[in-house]
N, C-alpha and C positions, 0 to 999 in steps of 0.2 A: 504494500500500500504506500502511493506516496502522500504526504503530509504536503501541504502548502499553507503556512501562514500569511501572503501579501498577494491579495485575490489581481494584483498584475501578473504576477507571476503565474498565473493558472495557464494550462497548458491551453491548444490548440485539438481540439479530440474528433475523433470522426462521429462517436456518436454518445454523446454522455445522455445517462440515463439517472434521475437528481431527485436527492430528497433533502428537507432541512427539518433542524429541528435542535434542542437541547441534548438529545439521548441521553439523559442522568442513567445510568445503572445498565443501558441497554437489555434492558430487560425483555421479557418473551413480546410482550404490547408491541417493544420497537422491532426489535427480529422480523415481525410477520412484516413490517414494511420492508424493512434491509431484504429479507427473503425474497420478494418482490420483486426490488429496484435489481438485486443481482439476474432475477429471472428473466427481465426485460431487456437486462442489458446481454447477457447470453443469447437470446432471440434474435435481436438484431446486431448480433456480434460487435455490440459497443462495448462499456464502460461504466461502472458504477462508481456514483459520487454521492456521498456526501458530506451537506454541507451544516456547519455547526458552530458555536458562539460562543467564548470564553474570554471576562469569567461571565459567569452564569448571568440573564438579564436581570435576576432578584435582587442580584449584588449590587446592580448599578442602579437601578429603580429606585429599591426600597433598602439603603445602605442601613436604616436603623433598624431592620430586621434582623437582629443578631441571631436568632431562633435556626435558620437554616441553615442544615448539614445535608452535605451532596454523599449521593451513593459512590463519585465516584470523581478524582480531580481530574484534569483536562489531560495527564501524561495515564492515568489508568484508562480512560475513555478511549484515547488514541487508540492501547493497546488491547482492549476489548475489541473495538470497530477493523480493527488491522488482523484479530483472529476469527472475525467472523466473514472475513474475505473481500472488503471494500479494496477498491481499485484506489481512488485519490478522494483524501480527506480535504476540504477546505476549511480552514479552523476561522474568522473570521471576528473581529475583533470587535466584542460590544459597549459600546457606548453610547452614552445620553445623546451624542450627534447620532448614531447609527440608531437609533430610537426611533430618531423624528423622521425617518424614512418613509416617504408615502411609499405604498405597495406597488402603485407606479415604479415608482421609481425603484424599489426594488428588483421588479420583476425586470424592467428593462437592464437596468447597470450591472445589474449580481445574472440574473439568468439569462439571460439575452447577449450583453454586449462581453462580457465575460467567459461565461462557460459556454453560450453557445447551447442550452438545453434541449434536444430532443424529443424526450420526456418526463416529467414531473409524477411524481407518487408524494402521494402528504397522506395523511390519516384523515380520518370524518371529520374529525373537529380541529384539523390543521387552522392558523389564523398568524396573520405576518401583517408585515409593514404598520406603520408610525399605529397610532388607539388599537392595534388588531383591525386594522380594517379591512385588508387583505382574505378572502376569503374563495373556495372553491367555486362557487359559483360564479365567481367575479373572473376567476382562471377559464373557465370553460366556456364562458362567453366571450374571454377574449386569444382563445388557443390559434386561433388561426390567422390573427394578427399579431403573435409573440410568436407564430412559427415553430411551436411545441405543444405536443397532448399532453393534454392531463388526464390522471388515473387517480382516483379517489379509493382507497381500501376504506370498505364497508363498515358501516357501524356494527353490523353484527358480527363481523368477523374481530372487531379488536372489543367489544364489548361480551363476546361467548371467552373471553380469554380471562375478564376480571380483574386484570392488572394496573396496578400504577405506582408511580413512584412515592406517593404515600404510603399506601399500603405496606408497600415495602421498608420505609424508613420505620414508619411503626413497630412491624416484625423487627428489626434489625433493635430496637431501642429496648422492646420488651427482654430482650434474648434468643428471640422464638428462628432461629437461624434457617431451619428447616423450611420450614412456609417461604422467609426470604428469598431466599435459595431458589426453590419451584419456583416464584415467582419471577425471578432473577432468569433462568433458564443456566445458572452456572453459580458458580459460589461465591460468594459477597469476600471483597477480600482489600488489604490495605498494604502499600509499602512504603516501606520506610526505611531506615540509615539504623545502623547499631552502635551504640554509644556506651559509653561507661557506666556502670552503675556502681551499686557498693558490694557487689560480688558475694552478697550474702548467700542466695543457690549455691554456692560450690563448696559452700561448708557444711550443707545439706545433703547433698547428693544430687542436686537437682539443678546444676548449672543454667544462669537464662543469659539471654540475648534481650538486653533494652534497648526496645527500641524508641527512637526520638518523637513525640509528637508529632503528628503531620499536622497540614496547615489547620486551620480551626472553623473552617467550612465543612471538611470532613467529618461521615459521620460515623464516631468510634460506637462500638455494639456496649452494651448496658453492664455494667460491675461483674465481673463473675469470671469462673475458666471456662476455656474452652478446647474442644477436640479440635485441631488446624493439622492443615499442611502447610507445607513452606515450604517455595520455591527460591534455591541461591545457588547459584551456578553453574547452570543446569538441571540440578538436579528437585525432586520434591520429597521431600522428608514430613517423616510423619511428627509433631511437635502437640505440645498443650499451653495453652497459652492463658494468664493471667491478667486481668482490666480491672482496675481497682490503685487505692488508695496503702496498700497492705495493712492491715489494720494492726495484725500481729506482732510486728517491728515497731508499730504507733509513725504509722508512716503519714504522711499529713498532703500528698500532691498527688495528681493522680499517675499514674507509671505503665505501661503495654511493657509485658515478657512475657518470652517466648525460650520454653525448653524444647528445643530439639533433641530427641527419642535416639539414644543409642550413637548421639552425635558427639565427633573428638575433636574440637579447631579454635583459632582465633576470629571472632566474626567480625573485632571491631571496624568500624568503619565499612564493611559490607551493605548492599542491600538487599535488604530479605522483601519477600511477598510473602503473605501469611491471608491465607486460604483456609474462610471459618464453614466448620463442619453442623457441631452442635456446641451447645451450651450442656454443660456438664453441672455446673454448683452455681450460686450463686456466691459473692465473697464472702468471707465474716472471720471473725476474729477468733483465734483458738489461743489455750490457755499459756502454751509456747513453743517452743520451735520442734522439739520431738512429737509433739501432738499436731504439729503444722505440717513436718516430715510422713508421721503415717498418714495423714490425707493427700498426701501428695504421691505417697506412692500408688495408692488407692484411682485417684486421679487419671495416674499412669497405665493401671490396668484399666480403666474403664476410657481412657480416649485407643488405647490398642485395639478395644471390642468394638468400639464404635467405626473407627478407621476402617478397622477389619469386615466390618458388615460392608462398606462400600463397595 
């Protein structure tokens, strides 16, 4: 897939076939469109594009909306939309100028004089340009003066699915990973850089990998362990991983670790993907570290079972 961030730069194609949209999470909802756009572009032996806005419109709209956590930052996104087989991304830069875009004017500058669209796929309740005023019926009335069809996927086809990116942050918030997941069509997952910590695991038995905050739009899964994989250098390892405050140490900030299963290295500075399974416990505080230790081995056995059933 190629990546284009400066839509001059967008290539010259013999037949792109274009969708826009935010994709948070690419979730199954958006798949059925991607599914789509790849199938039209195979048909007419074009090109599948799409095109997408970061950071997110929420963020520049309604900047005092501190409350929003994304499934997914714009370098996880890339590589979600790059393993579900897109041809060229267009990342496209949103701002309060890019807002006031009449739909005009978008259609013609972004889809027209730019990419040159072919054909257009949006969802039922697709809506663009400056108030949302852009709308499907406004496309299909004027397709043969923009020199491109438009395909509208059904309401009942993304509506029989049930999905969305609420839904999904909810699941993710409660702990409930599993639903997430289904819903997801793949596994909800976060990466991040490994940093120092105070290396208390390895006087346990249970060595972790701390990993650094990500940005704070991200949306971290609810206090508790969990059954993970973890993807680092090549490879995916089975790991349980920890979200929480430690209480047991009288730990006071919040901290992500991650023990890797059977694992023998230096991770500092590495980047790990950590790829959430189930929720295992919720956190809580035990009376000290030998009573922390047997739940942890406990832990151990029961993210192996879990893994294991995959």
């Amino acid at each position: 897939m190629e990546v284009i961030r400066n839509i001059a730069d967008f290539p010259k194609l013999s037949f792109p076939v274009v969708t826009s949209g935010t994709f948070d999470g690419v979730h199954v909802g958006h798949q059925k469109i991607l599914q789509r756009v790849k199938e039209r572009a195979r048909q007419s032996e074009g090109q599948s594009v799409v095109i997408t806005y970061w950071p997110h419109p929420r963020l520049v709209l309604f900047p005092e909306d501190n409350d929003l956590r994304l499934l997914a930052t714009i370098e996880e996104r890339i590589e979600q939309l790059r393993s579900f087989g897109i041809d060229y991304l267009l990342i496209i830069p949103f701002t309060k100028e890019f807002s006031r875009l009449s739909s005009r004017s978008f259609i013609e500058d972004v889809l027209v004089k730019a990419i040159h669209t072919k054909v257009l796929v949006i969802g039922y309740d697709h809506r663009f340009g400056k108030n949302r005023e852009g709308s499907f019926e406004h496309l299909k009335a004027r397709s043969a003066q923009y020199g491109f069809e438009v395909e509208e996927i059904p309401r009942q086809d993304v509506d029989d699915i049930g999905v969305s990116s609420t839904k999904i942050r909810k699941a993710i918030e409660s702990g409930d990973i599993p639903t997430a997941n289904r819903y997801l069509g793949h596994t909800y997952s976060l990466t991040s850089t490994v940093v120092e910590g105070n290396k208390l695991g390895r006087t346990i038995g249970f060595p972790t990998a701390n990993l650094a905050l990500p940005a704070s739009h991200k949306l971290i899964p609810a206090h508790g362990v969990y059954a993970v994989w973890v993807k680092h250098d090549g490879q995916r390892l089975p790991g349980m991983m920890n979200i929480g405050v430690r209480p047991t140490v009288d730990g006071s900030h919040l901290t992500l670790e991650v023990h890797l299963i059977n694992y023998e290295g230096n991770l500092y500075g590495h980047t790990l993907t950590v790829e959430f399974v189930e929720m295992l416990r919720q956190e809580k505080k035990f009376e000290g570290l030998e009573a922390l230790k047997a739940q942890l081995a406990k832990d151990k056995e029961d993210t192996m079972r879990v893994l294991g059933a995959q």
